[in-house]
N, C-alpha and C positions, 0 to 999 in steps of 0.2 A: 276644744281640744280632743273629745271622745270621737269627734268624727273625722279628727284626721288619721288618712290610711298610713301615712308614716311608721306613725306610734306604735309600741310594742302593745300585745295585748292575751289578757286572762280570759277564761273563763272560771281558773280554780279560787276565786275570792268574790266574797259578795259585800255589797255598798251594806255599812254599818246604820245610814239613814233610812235607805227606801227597799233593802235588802236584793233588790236585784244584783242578778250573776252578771259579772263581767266586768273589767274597767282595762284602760288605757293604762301605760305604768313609764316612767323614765327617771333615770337618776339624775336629781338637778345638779350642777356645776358646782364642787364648792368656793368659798370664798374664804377669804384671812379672817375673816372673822368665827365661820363657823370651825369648830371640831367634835364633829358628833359620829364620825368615823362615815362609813356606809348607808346610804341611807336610800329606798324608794318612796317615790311620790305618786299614788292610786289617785286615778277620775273617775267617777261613776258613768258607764256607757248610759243610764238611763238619760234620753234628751230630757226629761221633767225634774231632776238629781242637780247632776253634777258637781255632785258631795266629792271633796277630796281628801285624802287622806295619806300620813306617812308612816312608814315600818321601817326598822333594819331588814336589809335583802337576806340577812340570814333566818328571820322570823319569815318572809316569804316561801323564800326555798326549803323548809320543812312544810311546810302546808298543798308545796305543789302535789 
């Protein structure tokens, strides 16, 4: 997923596992089941990572 050019992409967040800068980011689809309002989903661009991880895009958007 980190290496498709599609995908939106950071450099202002770093992997919580292997600390490198950078990841992929997209809001997954919700479904009837979830209600957790807003939410993004981070991939670690390191190809040896690919730690993912999720935020509210409001806790993103102060960090940019």
């Amino acid at each position: 997923m980190a290496a498709d050019p599609a995908r939106s992409r950071t450099k202002s967040v770093f992997c919580e596992k292997c600390n490198h800068r950078g990841a992929v980011y997209y809001q997954p689809k919700p479904t009837a089941r979830r209600e957790e309002g807003l939410r993004l989903t981070f991939v670690c661009c390191n190809p040896n990572c690919g730690h993912r991880w999720r935020v509210n895009d409001i806790e993103f958007l102060r960090f940019r």
